[in-house]
C-alpha positions as CSV (number, residue, x, y, z in Angstrom):
1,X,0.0,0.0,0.0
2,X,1.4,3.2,-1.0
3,X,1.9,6.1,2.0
4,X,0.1,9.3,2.0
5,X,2.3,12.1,1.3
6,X,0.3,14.6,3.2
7,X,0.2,12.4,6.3
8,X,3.8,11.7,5.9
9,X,4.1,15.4,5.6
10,X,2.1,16.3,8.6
11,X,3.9,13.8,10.7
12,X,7.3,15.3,9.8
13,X,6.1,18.6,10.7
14,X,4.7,18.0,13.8
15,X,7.7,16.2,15.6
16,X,9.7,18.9,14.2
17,X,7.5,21.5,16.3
18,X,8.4,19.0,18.8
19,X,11.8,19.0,18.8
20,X,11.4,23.0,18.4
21,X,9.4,23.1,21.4
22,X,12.0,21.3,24.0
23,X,14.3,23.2,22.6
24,X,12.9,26.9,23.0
25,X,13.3,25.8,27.1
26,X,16.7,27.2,26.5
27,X,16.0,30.6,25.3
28,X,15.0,33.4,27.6
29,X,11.3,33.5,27.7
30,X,11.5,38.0,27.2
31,X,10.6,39.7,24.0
32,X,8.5,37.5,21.7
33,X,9.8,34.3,23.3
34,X,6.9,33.5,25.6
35,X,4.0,33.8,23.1
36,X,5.9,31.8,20.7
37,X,6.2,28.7,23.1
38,X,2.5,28.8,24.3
39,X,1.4,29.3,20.5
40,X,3.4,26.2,20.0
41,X,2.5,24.0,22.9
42,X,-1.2,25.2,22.4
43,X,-1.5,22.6,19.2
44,X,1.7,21.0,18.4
45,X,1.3,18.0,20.9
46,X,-2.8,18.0,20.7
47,X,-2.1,17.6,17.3
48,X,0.8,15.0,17.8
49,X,-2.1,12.9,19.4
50,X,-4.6,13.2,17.3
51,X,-2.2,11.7,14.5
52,X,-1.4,9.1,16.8
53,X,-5.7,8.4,17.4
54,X,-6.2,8.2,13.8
55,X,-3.2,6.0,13.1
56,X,-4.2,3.6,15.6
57,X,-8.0,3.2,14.5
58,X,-7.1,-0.2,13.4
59,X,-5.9,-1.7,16.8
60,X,-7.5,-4.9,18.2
61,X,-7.3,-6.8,21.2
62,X,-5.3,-9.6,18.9
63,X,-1.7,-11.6,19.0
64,X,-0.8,-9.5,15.9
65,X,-1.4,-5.7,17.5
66,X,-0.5,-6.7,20.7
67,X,2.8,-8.5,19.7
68,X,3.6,-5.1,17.2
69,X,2.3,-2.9,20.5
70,X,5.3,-4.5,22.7
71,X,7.5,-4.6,19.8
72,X,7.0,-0.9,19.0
73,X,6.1,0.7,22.4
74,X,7.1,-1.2,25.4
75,X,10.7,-2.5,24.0
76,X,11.7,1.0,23.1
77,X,9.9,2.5,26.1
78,X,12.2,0.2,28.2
79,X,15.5,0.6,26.5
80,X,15.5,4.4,26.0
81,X,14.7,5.3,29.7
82,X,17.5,3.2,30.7
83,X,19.3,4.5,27.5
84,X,18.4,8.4,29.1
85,X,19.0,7.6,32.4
86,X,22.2,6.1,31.8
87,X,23.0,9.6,30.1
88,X,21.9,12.0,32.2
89,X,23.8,10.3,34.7
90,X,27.4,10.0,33.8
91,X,26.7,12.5,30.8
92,X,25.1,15.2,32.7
93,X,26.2,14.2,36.4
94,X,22.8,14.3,37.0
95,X,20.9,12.6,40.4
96,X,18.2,11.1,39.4
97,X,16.1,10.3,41.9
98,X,12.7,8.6,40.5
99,X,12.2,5.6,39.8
100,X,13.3,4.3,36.2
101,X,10.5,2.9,34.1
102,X,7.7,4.4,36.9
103,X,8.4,7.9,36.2
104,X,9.1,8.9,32.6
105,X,12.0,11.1,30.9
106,X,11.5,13.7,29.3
107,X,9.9,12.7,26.3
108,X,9.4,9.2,26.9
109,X,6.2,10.1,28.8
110,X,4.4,9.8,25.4
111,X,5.8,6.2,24.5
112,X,4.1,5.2,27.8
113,X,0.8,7.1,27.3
114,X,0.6,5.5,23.4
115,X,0.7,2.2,25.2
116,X,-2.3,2.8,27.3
117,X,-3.8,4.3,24.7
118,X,-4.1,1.6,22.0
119,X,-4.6,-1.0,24.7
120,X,-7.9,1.0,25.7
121,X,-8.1,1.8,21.7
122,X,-11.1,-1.3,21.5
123,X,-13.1,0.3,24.1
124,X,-12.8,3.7,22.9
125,X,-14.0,3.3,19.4
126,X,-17.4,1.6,20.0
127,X,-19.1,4.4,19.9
128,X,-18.6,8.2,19.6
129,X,-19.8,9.2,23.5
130,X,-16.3,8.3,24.1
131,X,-15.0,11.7,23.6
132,X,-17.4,13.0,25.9
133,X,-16.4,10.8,28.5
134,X,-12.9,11.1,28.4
135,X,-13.1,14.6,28.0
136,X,-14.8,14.7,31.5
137,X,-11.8,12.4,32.4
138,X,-9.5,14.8,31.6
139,X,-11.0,17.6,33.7
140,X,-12.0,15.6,36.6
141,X,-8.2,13.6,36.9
142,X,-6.4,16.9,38.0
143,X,-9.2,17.3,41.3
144,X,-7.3,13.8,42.6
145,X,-3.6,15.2,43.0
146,X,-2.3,11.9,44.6
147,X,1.1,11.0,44.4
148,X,0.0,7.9,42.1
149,X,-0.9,10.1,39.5
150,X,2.5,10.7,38.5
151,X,3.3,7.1,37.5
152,X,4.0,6.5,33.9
153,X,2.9,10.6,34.2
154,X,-0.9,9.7,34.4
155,X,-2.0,13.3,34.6
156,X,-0.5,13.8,31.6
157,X,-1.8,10.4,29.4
158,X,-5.4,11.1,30.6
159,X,-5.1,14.7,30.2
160,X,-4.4,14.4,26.8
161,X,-6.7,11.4,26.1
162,X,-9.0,13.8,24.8
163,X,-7.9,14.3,21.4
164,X,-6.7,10.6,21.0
165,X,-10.2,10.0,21.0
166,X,-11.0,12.5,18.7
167,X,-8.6,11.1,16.3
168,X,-10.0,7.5,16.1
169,X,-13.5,9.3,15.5
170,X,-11.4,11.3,12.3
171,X,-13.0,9.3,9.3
172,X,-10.4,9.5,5.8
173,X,-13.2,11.7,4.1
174,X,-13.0,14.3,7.1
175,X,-9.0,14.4,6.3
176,X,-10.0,14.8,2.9
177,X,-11.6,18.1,3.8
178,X,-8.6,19.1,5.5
179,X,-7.3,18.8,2.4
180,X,-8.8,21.2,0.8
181,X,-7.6,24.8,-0.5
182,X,-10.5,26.5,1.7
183,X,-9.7,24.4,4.3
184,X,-5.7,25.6,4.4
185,X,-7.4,29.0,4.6
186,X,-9.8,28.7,7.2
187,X,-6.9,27.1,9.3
188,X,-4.7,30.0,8.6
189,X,-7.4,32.4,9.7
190,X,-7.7,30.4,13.1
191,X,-3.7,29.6,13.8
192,X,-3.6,33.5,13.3
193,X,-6.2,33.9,15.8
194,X,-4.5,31.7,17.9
195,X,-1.5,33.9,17.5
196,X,-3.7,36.9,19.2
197,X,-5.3,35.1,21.5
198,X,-2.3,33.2,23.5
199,X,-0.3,36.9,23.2
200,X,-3.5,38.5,25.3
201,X,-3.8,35.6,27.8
202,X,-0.1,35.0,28.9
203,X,-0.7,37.5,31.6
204,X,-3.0,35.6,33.4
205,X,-2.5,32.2,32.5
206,X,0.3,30.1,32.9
207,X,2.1,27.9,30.3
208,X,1.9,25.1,32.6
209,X,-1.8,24.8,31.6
210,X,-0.1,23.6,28.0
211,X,1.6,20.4,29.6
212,X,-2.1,19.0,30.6
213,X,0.2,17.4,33.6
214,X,-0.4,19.4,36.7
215,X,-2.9,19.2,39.4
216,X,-5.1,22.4,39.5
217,X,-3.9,23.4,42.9
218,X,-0.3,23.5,41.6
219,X,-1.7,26.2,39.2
220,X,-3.0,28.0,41.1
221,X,-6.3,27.2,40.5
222,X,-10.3,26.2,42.2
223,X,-11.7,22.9,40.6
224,X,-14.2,25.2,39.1
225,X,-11.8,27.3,37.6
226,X,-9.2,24.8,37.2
227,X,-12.1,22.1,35.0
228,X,-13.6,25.9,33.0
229,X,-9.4,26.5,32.0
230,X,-8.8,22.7,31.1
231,X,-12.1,23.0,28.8
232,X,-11.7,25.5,27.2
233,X,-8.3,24.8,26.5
234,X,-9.5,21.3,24.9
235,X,-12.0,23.1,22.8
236,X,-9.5,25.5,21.6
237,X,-6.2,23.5,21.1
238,X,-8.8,20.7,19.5
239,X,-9.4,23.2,16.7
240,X,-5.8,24.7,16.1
241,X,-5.1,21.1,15.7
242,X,-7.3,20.5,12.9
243,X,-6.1,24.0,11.6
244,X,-2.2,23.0,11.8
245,X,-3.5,19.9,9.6
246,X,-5.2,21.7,7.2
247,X,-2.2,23.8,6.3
248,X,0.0,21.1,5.6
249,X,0.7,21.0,2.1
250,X,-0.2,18.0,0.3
251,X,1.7,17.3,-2.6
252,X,4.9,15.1,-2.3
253,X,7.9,17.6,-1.3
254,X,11.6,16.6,-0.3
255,X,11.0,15.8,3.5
256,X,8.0,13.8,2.8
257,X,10.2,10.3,3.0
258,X,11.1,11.8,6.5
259,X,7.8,11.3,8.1
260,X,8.1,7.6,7.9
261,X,11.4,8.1,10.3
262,X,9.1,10.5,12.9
263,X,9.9,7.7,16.1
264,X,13.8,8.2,15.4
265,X,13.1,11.7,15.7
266,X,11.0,11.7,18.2
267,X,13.1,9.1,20.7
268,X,16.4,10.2,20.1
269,X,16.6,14.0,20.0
270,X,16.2,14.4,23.5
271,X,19.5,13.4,24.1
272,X,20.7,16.2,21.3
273,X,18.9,19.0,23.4
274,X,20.2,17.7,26.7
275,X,23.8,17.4,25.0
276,X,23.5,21.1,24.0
277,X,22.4,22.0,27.6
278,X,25.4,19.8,29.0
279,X,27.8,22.0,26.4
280,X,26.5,25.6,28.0
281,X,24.3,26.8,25.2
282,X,21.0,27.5,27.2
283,X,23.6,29.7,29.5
284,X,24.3,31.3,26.5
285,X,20.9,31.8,24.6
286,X,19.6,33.5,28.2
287,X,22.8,35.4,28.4
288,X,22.6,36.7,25.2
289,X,18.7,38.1,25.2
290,X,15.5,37.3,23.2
291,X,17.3,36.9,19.5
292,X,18.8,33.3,20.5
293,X,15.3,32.0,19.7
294,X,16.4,32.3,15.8
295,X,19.3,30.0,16.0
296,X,17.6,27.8,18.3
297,X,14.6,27.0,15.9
298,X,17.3,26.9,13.0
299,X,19.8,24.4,15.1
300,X,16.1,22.3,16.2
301,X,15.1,21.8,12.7
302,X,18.6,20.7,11.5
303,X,18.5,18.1,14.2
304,X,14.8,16.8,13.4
305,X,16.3,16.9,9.5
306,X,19.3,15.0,10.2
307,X,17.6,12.2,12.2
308,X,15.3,12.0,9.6
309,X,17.5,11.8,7.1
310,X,17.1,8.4,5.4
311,X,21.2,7.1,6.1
312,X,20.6,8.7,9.8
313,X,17.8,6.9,9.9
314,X,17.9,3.8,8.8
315,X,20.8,3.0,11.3
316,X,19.0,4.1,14.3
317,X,15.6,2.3,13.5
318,X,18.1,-1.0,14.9
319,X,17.8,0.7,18.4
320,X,14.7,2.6,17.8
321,X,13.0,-0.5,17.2
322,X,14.9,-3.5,17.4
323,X,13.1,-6.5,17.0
324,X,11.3,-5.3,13.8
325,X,15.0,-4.7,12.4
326,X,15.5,-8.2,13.3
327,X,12.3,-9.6,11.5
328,X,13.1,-7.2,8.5
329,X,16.8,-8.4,7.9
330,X,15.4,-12.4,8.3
331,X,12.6,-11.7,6.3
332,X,15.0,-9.5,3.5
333,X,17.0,-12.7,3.7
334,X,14.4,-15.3,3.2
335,X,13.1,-13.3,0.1
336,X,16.9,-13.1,-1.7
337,X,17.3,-17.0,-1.0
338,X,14.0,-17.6,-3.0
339,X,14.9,-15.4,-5.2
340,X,18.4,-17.5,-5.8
341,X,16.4,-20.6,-5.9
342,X,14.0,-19.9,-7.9
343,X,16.8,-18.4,-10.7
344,X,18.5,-21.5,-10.3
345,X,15.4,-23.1,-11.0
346,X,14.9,-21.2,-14.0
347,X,18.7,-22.1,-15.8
348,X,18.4,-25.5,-15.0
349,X,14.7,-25.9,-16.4
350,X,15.8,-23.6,-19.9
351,X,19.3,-25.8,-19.7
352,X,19.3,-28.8,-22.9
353,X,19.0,-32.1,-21.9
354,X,22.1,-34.2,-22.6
355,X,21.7,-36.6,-25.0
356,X,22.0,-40.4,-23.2
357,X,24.3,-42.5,-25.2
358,X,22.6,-45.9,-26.3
């Protein structure tokens, strides 16, 4: 089956904004700084996991999905946060005090919430009051601020469960109407809006809200005001979301292979971003005022386009995800030794008989 260029497309540009967005936590947050990270975090992971809803539609409670679930999610989940903690350690000279595997790195939190996820993913797509439900989920689970909660950062897996929901609901004629040129300009006119509206509301709200991960007494907030934020925050990073897809070009372009290589990106730049901490550059960038941000982006998107660079790539997919290189290479090997036999098949069928002497 051939891939979709646009969905290739849209998954190389989101885990790009991703790589953008951990990486903007080393720039001053003065100037223009702050409304371009809330503008960012207000869609960019919304959107990450509305991809990841749609994409996992499919998922069953069967030997197949659930063998290509551990395969692809828990190995990798396992070996990078031993991978990461093993860095930041004798790397970084860091202390790392939580427990490995329990509480999530960085940005392995969203290897462990994709687990959970597809493993709820039958329940979830029965019927379409699902996204209802776990949208109350999502405003209710910050009330509970137990130290439980943190595991395999709960808060954050439900908060966000939202728009995985949504995304199993997105049909392929919806994204076909993303597709559209009046779509790209309607979701222009709303990520602009977006633009105003996060530059008139960083005042009084907090970019913590973005992370979906905090109890609403660690912001600050009532349950009341806390479950009227988290709402309306749903509502409105559920449609810059469908906006950031709609402006995604369609046609094929030169980083369109890259979105098949979005897990590399995704799994091994955060030890890029903690290298360049460990080398002094976010003491520089806030040294050195607002202006840093421009570099920063630049040096983010080289890194997302040199891990997703097909040689890059394809080397890393053997740690990324190991056991599928494993299958592949057997399976590449199986094919060529038909392929010999068959060929020598072939010659000895078309070869002339000898003649048998009388």
């Amino acid at each position: 089956m051939p891939r979709d260029p646009w969905l290739d497309n849209v998954k190389m540009v989101l885990v790009t904004f991703v790589v953008i967005g951990h990486a903007l936590v080393m720039v001053p947050d003065d100037g223009p700084n702050g409304q371009v990270y809330d503008f960012i975090y207000a869609w960019h992971i919304p959107a990450f996991v509305l991809v990841t809803g749609f994409l996992s539609r499919g998922f069953e409670w069967n030997r197949r999905y659930l063998w290509s679930l551990f395969c692809t999610i828990a190995v990798p989940y396992v070996l990078f946060e031993l991978l990461m903690m093993t860095y930041r350690t004798y790397r970084g000279g860091e202390e790392i005090g939580a427990p490995m595997w329990l509480n999530p790195h960085w940005p392995m939190w969203y290897l462990a919430a994709v687990f959970l996820w597809r493993l709820a993913t039958p329940l979830l797509k029965r019927h379409w009051v699902s996204i209802p439900i776990t949208v109350a989920l999502s405003l209710v689970f910050p009330t509970i601020g137990a130290h439980w909660t943190w595991y395999l950062d709960l808060n954050r897996t439900v908060g966000f469960l939202p728009f995985f929901t949504l995304g199993l609901f997105l049909s392929p004629a919806v994204l076909r109407e993303l597709r559209s040129r009046g779509a790209a300009v309607a979701g222009a006119v709303v990520l602009l809006g977006l633009w105003w509206l996060v530059g008139h509301t960083d005042a009084w709200i907090s970019s913590r809200w973005l992370y979906y991960s905090f109890p609403y007494d660690s912001v600050d907030a009532s349950p009341e005001q806390g479950t009227g934020v988290r709402l309306a925050l749903i509502a409105v990073s559920a449609v810059a979301a469908l906006a950031v897809l709609a402006v995604v070009p369609r046609r094929r372009t030169r980083f369109t292979d890259m979105g098949a290589a979005t897990m590399v990106v995704y799994l091994v730049h955060g030890f890029a971003i903690r290298e360049l901490g460990y080398l002094g550059y976010d003491e520089w960038a806030r040294s050195a005022g607002w202006w840093t941000i421009v570099p920063t982006v630049a040096l983010a998107v080289l890194i997302a386009v040199l891990l997703a660079w097909q040689p890059v790539a394809n080397r890393l997919t053997w740690l990324v995800d190991p056991i599928g290189s494993v299958t592949r290479l057997r399976r590449a090997r199986a094919a060529r030794r038909t392929a010999a036999e068959a060929a020598q098949d072939a010659e000895a069928a078309e070869r002339p008989l000898e003649k048998v002497p009388a």
